[in-house]
TIPA-719200 format. One record per residue (C-alpha): x, y negated, z negated. Coordinates in steps of 0.2 Angstrom, whole numbers, padded with zeros to 4 digits, always signed. Layout:
XYZ/...
***
This chain:
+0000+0000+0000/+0014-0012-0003/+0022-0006+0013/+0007-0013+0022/+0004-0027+0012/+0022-0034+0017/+0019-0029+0034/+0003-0040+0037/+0011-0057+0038/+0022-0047+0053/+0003-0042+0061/-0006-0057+0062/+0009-0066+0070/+0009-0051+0084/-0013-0053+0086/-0011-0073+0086/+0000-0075+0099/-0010-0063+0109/-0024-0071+0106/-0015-0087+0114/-0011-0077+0127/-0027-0073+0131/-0035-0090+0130/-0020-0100+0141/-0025-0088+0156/-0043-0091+0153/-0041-0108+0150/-0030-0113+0165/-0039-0104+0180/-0030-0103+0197/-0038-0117+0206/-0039-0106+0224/-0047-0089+0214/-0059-0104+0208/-0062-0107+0227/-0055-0125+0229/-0046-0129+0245/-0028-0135+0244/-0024-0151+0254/-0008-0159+0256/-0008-0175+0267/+0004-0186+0273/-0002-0205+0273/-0018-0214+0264/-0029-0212+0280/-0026-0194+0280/-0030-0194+0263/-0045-0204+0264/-0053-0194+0278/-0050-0176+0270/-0057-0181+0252/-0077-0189+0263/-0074-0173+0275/-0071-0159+0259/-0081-0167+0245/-0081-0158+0229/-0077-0141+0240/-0058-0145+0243/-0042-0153+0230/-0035-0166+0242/-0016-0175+0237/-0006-0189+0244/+0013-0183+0246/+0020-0199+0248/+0016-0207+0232/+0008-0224+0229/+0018-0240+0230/+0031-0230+0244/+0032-0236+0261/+0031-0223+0272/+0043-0228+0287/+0057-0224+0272/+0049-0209+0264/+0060-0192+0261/+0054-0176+0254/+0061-0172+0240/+0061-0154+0233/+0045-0154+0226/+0036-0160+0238/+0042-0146+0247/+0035-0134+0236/+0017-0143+0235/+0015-0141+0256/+0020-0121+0252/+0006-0119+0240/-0004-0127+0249/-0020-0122+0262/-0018-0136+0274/-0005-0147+0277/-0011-0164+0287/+0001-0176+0295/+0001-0190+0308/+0011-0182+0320/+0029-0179+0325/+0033-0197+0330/+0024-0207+0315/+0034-0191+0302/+0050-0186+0311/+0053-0176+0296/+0040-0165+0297/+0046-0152+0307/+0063-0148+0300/+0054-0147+0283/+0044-0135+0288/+0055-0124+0297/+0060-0121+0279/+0044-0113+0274/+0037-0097+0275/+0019-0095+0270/+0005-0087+0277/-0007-0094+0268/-0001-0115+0275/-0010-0120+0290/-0002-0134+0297/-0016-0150+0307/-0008-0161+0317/-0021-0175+0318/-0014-0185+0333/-0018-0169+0343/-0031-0173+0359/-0026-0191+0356/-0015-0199+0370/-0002-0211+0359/+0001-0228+0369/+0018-0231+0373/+0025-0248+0366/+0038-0259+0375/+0050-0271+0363/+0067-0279+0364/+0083-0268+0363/+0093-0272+0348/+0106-0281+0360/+0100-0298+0364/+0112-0298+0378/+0105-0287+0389/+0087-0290+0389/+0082-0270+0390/+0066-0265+0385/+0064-0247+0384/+0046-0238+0379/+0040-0229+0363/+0026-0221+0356/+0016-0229+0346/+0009-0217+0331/-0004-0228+0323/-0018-0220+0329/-0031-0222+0314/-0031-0242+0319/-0043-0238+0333/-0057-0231+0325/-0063-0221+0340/-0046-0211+0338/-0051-0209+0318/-0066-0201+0320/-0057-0189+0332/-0046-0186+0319/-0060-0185+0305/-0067-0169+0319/-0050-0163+0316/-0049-0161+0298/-0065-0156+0300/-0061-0141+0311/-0046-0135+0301/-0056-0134+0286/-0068-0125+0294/-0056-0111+0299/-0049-0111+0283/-0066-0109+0273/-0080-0105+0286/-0093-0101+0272/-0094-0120+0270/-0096-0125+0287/-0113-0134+0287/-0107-0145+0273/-0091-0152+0281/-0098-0155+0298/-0114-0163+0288/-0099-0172+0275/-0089-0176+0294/-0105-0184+0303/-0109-0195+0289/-0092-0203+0288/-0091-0204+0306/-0106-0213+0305/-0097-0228+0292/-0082-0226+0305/-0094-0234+0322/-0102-0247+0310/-0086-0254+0304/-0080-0253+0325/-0097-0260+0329/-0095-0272+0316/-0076-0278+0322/-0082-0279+0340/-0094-0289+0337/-0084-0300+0324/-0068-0304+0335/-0079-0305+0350/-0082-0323+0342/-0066-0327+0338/-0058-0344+0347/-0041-0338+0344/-0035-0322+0354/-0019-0318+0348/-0012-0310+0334/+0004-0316+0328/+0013-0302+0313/+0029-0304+0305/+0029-0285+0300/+0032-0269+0310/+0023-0265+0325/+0006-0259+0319/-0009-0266+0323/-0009-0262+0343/-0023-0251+0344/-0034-0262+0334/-0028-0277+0344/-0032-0267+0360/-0047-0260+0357/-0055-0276+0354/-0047-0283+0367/-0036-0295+0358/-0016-0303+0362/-0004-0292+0347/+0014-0299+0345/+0024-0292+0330/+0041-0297+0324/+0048-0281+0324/+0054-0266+0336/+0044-0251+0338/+0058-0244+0327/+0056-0247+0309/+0071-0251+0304/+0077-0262+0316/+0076-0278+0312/+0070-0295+0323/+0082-0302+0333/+0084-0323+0335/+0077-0322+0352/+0062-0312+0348/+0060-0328+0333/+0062-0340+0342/+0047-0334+0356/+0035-0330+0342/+0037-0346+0336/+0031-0353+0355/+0018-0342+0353/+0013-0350+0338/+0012-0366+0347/+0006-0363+0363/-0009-0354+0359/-0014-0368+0344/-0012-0355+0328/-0009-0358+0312/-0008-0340+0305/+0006-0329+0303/+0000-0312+0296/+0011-0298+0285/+0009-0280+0282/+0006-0270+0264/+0020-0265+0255/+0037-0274+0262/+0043-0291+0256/+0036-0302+0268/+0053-0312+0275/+0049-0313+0293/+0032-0320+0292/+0039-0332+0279/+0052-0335+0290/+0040-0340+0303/+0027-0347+0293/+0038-0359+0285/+0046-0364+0301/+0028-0368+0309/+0019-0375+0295/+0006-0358+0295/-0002-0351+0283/-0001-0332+0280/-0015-0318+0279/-0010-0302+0277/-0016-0286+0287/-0016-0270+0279/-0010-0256+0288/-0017-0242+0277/-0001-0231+0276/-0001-0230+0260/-0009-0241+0244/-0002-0247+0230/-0003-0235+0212/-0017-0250+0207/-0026-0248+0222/-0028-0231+0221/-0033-0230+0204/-0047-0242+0208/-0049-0230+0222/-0049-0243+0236/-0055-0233+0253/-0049-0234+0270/-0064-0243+0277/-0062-0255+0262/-0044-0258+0269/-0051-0262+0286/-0067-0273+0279/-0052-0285+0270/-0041-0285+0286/-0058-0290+0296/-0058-0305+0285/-0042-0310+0284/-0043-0309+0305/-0058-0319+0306/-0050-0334+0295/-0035-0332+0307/-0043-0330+0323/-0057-0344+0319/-0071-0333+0322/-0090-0338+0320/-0098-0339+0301/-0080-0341+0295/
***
Protein backbone atom coordinates (compact mmCIF):
# COMPACT_ATOMS: atom_id res chain seq x y z
CA UNK A 1 0.00 0.00 0.00
CA UNK A 2 2.72 2.50 0.70
CA UNK A 3 4.41 1.28 -2.66
CA UNK A 4 1.34 2.64 -4.46
CA UNK A 5 0.88 5.49 -2.48
CA UNK A 6 4.35 6.80 -3.35
CA UNK A 7 3.71 5.77 -6.84
CA UNK A 8 0.57 7.98 -7.50
CA UNK A 9 2.19 11.40 -7.54
CA UNK A 10 4.33 9.35 -10.54
CA UNK A 11 0.55 8.46 -12.12
CA UNK A 12 -1.16 11.44 -12.30
CA UNK A 13 1.83 13.21 -14.03
CA UNK A 14 1.72 10.18 -16.85
CA UNK A 15 -2.58 10.69 -17.28
CA UNK A 16 -2.22 14.70 -17.23
CA UNK A 17 0.10 15.03 -19.78
CA UNK A 18 -2.06 12.62 -21.88
CA UNK A 19 -4.88 14.27 -21.27
CA UNK A 20 -3.00 17.46 -22.72
CA UNK A 21 -2.17 15.32 -25.32
CA UNK A 22 -5.49 14.69 -26.19
CA UNK A 23 -6.92 18.04 -25.93
CA UNK A 24 -4.00 19.90 -28.18
CA UNK A 25 -5.01 17.51 -31.15
CA UNK A 26 -8.56 18.26 -30.69
CA UNK A 27 -8.28 21.54 -30.06
CA UNK A 28 -6.06 22.58 -33.01
CA UNK A 29 -7.77 20.70 -36.02
CA UNK A 30 -5.91 20.67 -39.38
CA UNK A 31 -7.60 23.40 -41.12
CA UNK A 32 -7.73 21.17 -44.75
CA UNK A 33 -9.36 17.84 -42.78
CA UNK A 34 -11.75 20.83 -41.56
CA UNK A 35 -12.49 21.49 -45.46
CA UNK A 36 -11.00 24.92 -45.74
CA UNK A 37 -9.13 25.76 -48.96
CA UNK A 38 -5.62 26.93 -48.78
CA UNK A 39 -4.89 30.23 -50.76
CA UNK A 40 -1.65 31.82 -51.22
CA UNK A 41 -1.51 35.07 -53.40
CA UNK A 42 0.75 37.24 -54.67
CA UNK A 43 -0.48 41.03 -54.59
CA UNK A 44 -3.52 42.74 -52.87
CA UNK A 45 -5.87 42.47 -55.92
CA UNK A 46 -5.26 38.88 -55.91
CA UNK A 47 -5.92 38.75 -52.64
CA UNK A 48 -8.95 40.71 -52.82
CA UNK A 49 -10.69 38.87 -55.65
CA UNK A 50 -9.93 35.16 -54.05
CA UNK A 51 -11.46 36.18 -50.31
CA UNK A 52 -15.37 37.81 -52.59
CA UNK A 53 -14.74 34.53 -55.04
CA UNK A 54 -14.23 31.75 -51.86
CA UNK A 55 -16.23 33.48 -48.94
CA UNK A 56 -16.27 31.59 -45.76
CA UNK A 57 -15.36 28.25 -47.92
CA UNK A 58 -11.62 28.98 -48.60
CA UNK A 59 -8.39 30.68 -46.07
CA UNK A 60 -7.02 33.20 -48.40
CA UNK A 61 -3.28 35.03 -47.31
CA UNK A 62 -1.22 37.81 -48.85
CA UNK A 63 2.59 36.57 -49.21
CA UNK A 64 3.93 39.78 -49.59
CA UNK A 65 3.26 41.32 -46.35
CA UNK A 66 1.57 44.86 -45.73
CA UNK A 67 3.69 48.01 -46.04
CA UNK A 68 6.15 46.05 -48.81
CA UNK A 69 6.48 47.25 -52.14
CA UNK A 70 6.21 44.59 -54.46
CA UNK A 71 8.59 45.53 -57.39
CA UNK A 72 11.30 44.86 -54.36
CA UNK A 73 9.78 41.71 -52.77
CA UNK A 74 11.96 38.45 -52.25
CA UNK A 75 10.85 35.29 -50.82
CA UNK A 76 12.21 34.35 -48.07
CA UNK A 77 12.12 30.76 -46.59
CA UNK A 78 8.97 30.85 -45.12
CA UNK A 79 7.23 32.05 -47.57
CA UNK A 80 8.30 29.28 -49.44
CA UNK A 81 6.99 26.75 -47.24
CA UNK A 82 3.46 28.58 -47.02
CA UNK A 83 2.92 28.20 -51.18
CA UNK A 84 3.94 24.29 -50.49
CA UNK A 85 1.20 23.89 -48.08
CA UNK A 86 -0.74 25.31 -49.77
CA UNK A 87 -4.06 24.46 -52.41
CA UNK A 88 -3.66 27.24 -54.74
CA UNK A 89 -0.97 29.33 -55.47
CA UNK A 90 -2.21 32.86 -57.38
CA UNK A 91 0.16 35.17 -58.98
CA UNK A 92 0.21 37.93 -61.53
CA UNK A 93 2.22 36.48 -64.02
CA UNK A 94 5.81 35.81 -65.08
CA UNK A 95 6.65 39.31 -66.00
CA UNK A 96 4.73 41.46 -62.91
CA UNK A 97 6.74 38.23 -60.44
CA UNK A 98 10.08 37.15 -62.23
CA UNK A 99 10.61 35.23 -59.14
CA UNK A 100 7.95 32.91 -59.34
CA UNK A 101 9.16 30.34 -61.47
CA UNK A 102 12.54 29.67 -59.91
CA UNK A 103 10.71 29.44 -56.56
CA UNK A 104 8.73 27.00 -57.56
CA UNK A 105 11.10 24.88 -59.36
CA UNK A 106 12.00 24.12 -55.85
CA UNK A 107 8.88 22.67 -54.81
CA UNK A 108 7.42 19.47 -55.10
CA UNK A 109 3.84 18.99 -54.05
CA UNK A 110 1.10 17.34 -55.33
CA UNK A 111 -1.40 18.84 -53.61
CA UNK A 112 -0.21 23.00 -55.05
CA UNK A 113 -1.97 23.92 -57.93
CA UNK A 114 -0.41 26.76 -59.49
CA UNK A 115 -3.17 30.09 -61.43
CA UNK A 116 -1.62 32.18 -63.48
CA UNK A 117 -4.16 34.95 -63.65
CA UNK A 118 -2.82 36.92 -66.67
CA UNK A 119 -3.55 33.88 -68.52
CA UNK A 120 -6.22 34.63 -71.73
CA UNK A 121 -5.14 38.24 -71.24
CA UNK A 122 -2.99 39.80 -73.92
CA UNK A 123 -0.43 42.24 -71.86
CA UNK A 124 0.21 45.60 -73.83
CA UNK A 125 3.60 46.28 -74.65
CA UNK A 126 5.06 49.62 -73.21
CA UNK A 127 7.67 51.72 -75.09
CA UNK A 128 9.98 54.17 -72.53
CA UNK A 129 13.35 55.85 -72.88
CA UNK A 130 16.67 53.62 -72.56
CA UNK A 131 18.66 54.34 -69.57
CA UNK A 132 21.15 56.28 -71.90
CA UNK A 133 20.10 59.63 -72.89
CA UNK A 134 22.31 59.69 -75.59
CA UNK A 135 20.91 57.41 -77.87
CA UNK A 136 17.44 58.02 -77.73
CA UNK A 137 16.49 54.03 -78.08
CA UNK A 138 13.24 53.04 -77.00
CA UNK A 139 12.72 49.35 -76.79
CA UNK A 140 9.23 47.63 -75.90
CA UNK A 141 8.02 45.81 -72.51
CA UNK A 142 5.19 44.23 -71.21
CA UNK A 143 3.20 45.81 -69.13
CA UNK A 144 1.82 43.47 -66.11
CA UNK A 145 -0.72 45.67 -64.60
CA UNK A 146 -3.62 44.09 -65.85
CA UNK A 147 -6.28 44.39 -62.76
CA UNK A 148 -6.23 48.39 -63.89
CA UNK A 149 -8.53 47.54 -66.61
CA UNK A 150 -11.43 46.27 -64.92
CA UNK A 151 -12.61 44.26 -68.01
CA UNK A 152 -9.15 42.25 -67.54
CA UNK A 153 -10.20 41.81 -63.51
CA UNK A 154 -13.30 40.26 -63.98
CA UNK A 155 -11.49 37.90 -66.41
CA UNK A 156 -9.13 37.12 -63.84
CA UNK A 157 -12.00 36.91 -61.06
CA UNK A 158 -13.34 33.86 -63.86
CA UNK A 159 -9.92 32.61 -63.29
CA UNK A 160 -9.86 32.15 -59.58
CA UNK A 161 -13.09 31.29 -59.99
CA UNK A 162 -12.23 28.19 -62.22
CA UNK A 163 -9.25 27.05 -60.28
CA UNK A 164 -11.26 26.88 -57.15
CA UNK A 165 -13.61 25.03 -58.73
CA UNK A 166 -11.22 22.24 -59.80
CA UNK A 167 -9.84 22.23 -56.52
CA UNK A 168 -13.22 21.77 -54.54
CA UNK A 169 -16.09 21.03 -57.18
CA UNK A 170 -18.52 20.18 -54.40
CA UNK A 171 -18.85 23.97 -53.93
CA UNK A 172 -19.18 25.07 -57.37
CA UNK A 173 -22.66 26.89 -57.39
CA UNK A 174 -21.31 29.06 -54.58
CA UNK A 175 -18.11 30.37 -56.14
CA UNK A 176 -19.55 31.06 -59.63
CA UNK A 177 -22.73 32.69 -57.55
CA UNK A 178 -19.74 34.45 -55.06
CA UNK A 179 -17.78 35.19 -58.87
CA UNK A 180 -20.99 36.75 -60.50
CA UNK A 181 -21.70 39.02 -57.70
CA UNK A 182 -18.35 40.60 -57.56
CA UNK A 183 -18.18 40.86 -61.25
CA UNK A 184 -21.15 42.65 -61.04
CA UNK A 185 -19.46 45.58 -58.46
CA UNK A 186 -16.41 45.29 -60.94
CA UNK A 187 -18.78 46.71 -64.40
CA UNK A 188 -20.43 49.33 -62.02
CA UNK A 189 -17.11 50.88 -60.80
CA UNK A 190 -16.02 50.56 -65.10
CA UNK A 191 -19.37 51.90 -65.82
CA UNK A 192 -19.10 54.37 -63.19
CA UNK A 193 -15.27 55.59 -64.42
CA UNK A 194 -16.47 55.81 -67.94
CA UNK A 195 -18.72 57.85 -67.37
CA UNK A 196 -16.89 59.97 -64.85
CA UNK A 197 -13.61 60.72 -67.02
CA UNK A 198 -15.73 61.10 -69.97
CA UNK A 199 -16.32 64.54 -68.31
CA UNK A 200 -13.26 65.45 -67.56
CA UNK A 201 -11.67 68.81 -69.48
CA UNK A 202 -8.17 67.62 -68.82
CA UNK A 203 -7.04 64.42 -70.81
CA UNK A 204 -3.76 63.60 -69.61
CA UNK A 205 -2.32 61.92 -66.70
CA UNK A 206 0.87 63.22 -65.51
CA UNK A 207 2.63 60.42 -62.57
CA UNK A 208 5.77 60.83 -60.98
CA UNK A 209 5.74 57.07 -60.00
CA UNK A 210 6.46 53.71 -62.08
CA UNK A 211 4.67 52.93 -65.03
CA UNK A 212 1.17 51.84 -63.80
CA UNK A 213 -1.85 53.14 -64.68
CA UNK A 214 -1.88 52.34 -68.68
CA UNK A 215 -4.56 50.21 -68.80
CA UNK A 216 -6.86 52.40 -66.75
CA UNK A 217 -5.66 55.38 -68.71
CA UNK A 218 -6.45 53.42 -71.98
CA UNK A 219 -9.43 52.02 -71.44
CA UNK A 220 -10.96 55.18 -70.85
CA UNK A 221 -9.48 56.61 -73.37
CA UNK A 222 -7.17 59.10 -71.63
CA UNK A 223 -3.12 60.50 -72.40
CA UNK A 224 -0.88 58.46 -69.45
CA UNK A 225 2.86 59.86 -68.91
CA UNK A 226 4.90 58.37 -66.08
CA UNK A 227 8.15 59.49 -64.73
CA UNK A 228 9.65 56.19 -64.81
CA UNK A 229 10.84 53.24 -67.17
CA UNK A 230 8.77 50.29 -67.56
CA UNK A 231 11.50 48.80 -65.40
CA UNK A 232 11.13 49.42 -61.86
CA UNK A 233 14.14 50.20 -60.72
CA UNK A 234 15.49 52.38 -63.26
CA UNK A 235 15.28 55.58 -62.40
CA UNK A 236 13.95 58.93 -64.56
CA UNK A 237 16.44 60.34 -66.65
CA UNK A 238 16.88 64.53 -67.07
CA UNK A 239 15.33 64.34 -70.42
CA UNK A 240 12.39 62.49 -69.51
CA UNK A 241 11.95 65.54 -66.55
CA UNK A 242 12.38 68.09 -68.48
CA UNK A 243 9.38 66.76 -71.17
CA UNK A 244 7.09 65.98 -68.31
CA UNK A 245 7.42 69.26 -67.27
CA UNK A 246 6.27 70.63 -70.94
CA UNK A 247 3.70 68.36 -70.65
CA UNK A 248 2.62 70.00 -67.59
CA UNK A 249 2.35 73.20 -69.30
CA UNK A 250 1.11 72.61 -72.68
CA UNK A 251 -1.84 70.85 -71.72
CA UNK A 252 -2.72 73.68 -68.71
CA UNK A 253 -2.31 70.92 -65.63
CA UNK A 254 -1.86 71.62 -62.42
CA UNK A 255 -1.57 68.07 -61.01
CA UNK A 256 1.14 65.82 -60.54
CA UNK A 257 -0.04 62.45 -59.22
CA UNK A 258 2.16 59.68 -57.03
CA UNK A 259 1.86 56.09 -56.39
CA UNK A 260 1.29 53.99 -52.90
CA UNK A 261 4.00 52.92 -50.96
CA UNK A 262 7.30 54.75 -52.32
CA UNK A 263 8.64 58.15 -51.29
CA UNK A 264 7.27 60.50 -53.70
CA UNK A 265 10.53 62.32 -55.09
CA UNK A 266 9.88 62.65 -58.66
CA UNK A 267 6.37 63.91 -58.31
CA UNK A 268 7.78 66.43 -55.83
CA UNK A 269 10.49 67.07 -58.06
CA UNK A 270 7.98 67.93 -60.68
CA UNK A 271 5.33 69.30 -58.57
CA UNK A 272 7.58 71.89 -56.92
CA UNK A 273 9.30 72.90 -60.17
CA UNK A 274 5.65 73.61 -61.81
CA UNK A 275 3.71 75.00 -59.05
CA UNK A 276 1.25 71.53 -58.99
CA UNK A 277 -0.48 70.12 -56.70
CA UNK A 278 -0.24 66.48 -56.02
CA UNK A 279 -2.94 63.55 -55.81
CA UNK A 280 -2.02 60.32 -55.34
CA UNK A 281 -3.15 57.18 -57.39
CA UNK A 282 -3.30 54.09 -55.80
CA UNK A 283 -1.97 51.16 -57.59
CA UNK A 284 -3.46 48.48 -55.45
CA UNK A 285 -0.16 46.22 -55.13
CA UNK A 286 -0.28 46.00 -51.97
CA UNK A 287 -1.72 48.19 -48.81
CA UNK A 288 -0.41 49.32 -45.90
CA UNK A 289 -0.69 47.06 -42.47
CA UNK A 290 -3.32 50.00 -41.44
CA UNK A 291 -5.23 49.54 -44.41
CA UNK A 292 -5.53 46.18 -44.25
CA UNK A 293 -6.65 46.06 -40.70
CA UNK A 294 -9.34 48.43 -41.67
CA UNK A 295 -9.89 46.00 -44.36
CA UNK A 296 -9.89 48.52 -47.21
CA UNK A 297 -10.93 46.68 -50.60
CA UNK A 298 -9.77 46.73 -53.91
CA UNK A 299 -12.82 48.58 -55.47
CA UNK A 300 -12.38 50.96 -52.33
CA UNK A 301 -8.73 51.69 -53.72
CA UNK A 302 -10.20 52.34 -57.30
CA UNK A 303 -13.41 54.59 -55.85
CA UNK A 304 -10.36 57.02 -54.06
CA UNK A 305 -8.15 57.03 -57.29
CA UNK A 306 -11.58 57.95 -59.23
CA UNK A 307 -11.64 61.00 -56.91
CA UNK A 308 -8.45 62.05 -56.83
CA UNK A 309 -8.65 61.79 -60.93
CA UNK A 310 -11.67 63.72 -61.20
CA UNK A 311 -9.90 66.89 -59.01
CA UNK A 312 -7.04 66.33 -61.33
CA UNK A 313 -8.55 65.96 -64.64
CA UNK A 314 -11.32 68.72 -63.84
CA UNK A 315 -14.21 66.68 -64.47
CA UNK A 316 -18.09 67.68 -63.91
CA UNK A 317 -19.65 67.77 -60.27
CA UNK A 318 -16.04 68.29 -59.02
Amino acid sequence: MLFINKMKPFVIVIIIGLMFTVCGCTKKPDEHAAGKIEVVTTLFPLFDFAKNVGGDIVRVSLLVPPGVEVHSFEPKPGDILKIKKADLFIYTGDVMEPWVQRVLSGIASERLRIVDVSKGIVLTEIAHHHENENDGHHHGKLDPHIWLDFGNAQKMVDTIAASLISKDPAHKETYLKNASLYKTKLDDLDRTYRQTLATCKKRVIIHGGHFAFNYLAKRNGIEYESAYPGTPDAEPTTRRVIELKKKLKEHGLDTVFYEELIEPRMADVLAKETGSKMLKLHGAHNITKEEMDQGVTFIQLMEQNLTSLKTGLQCQGN
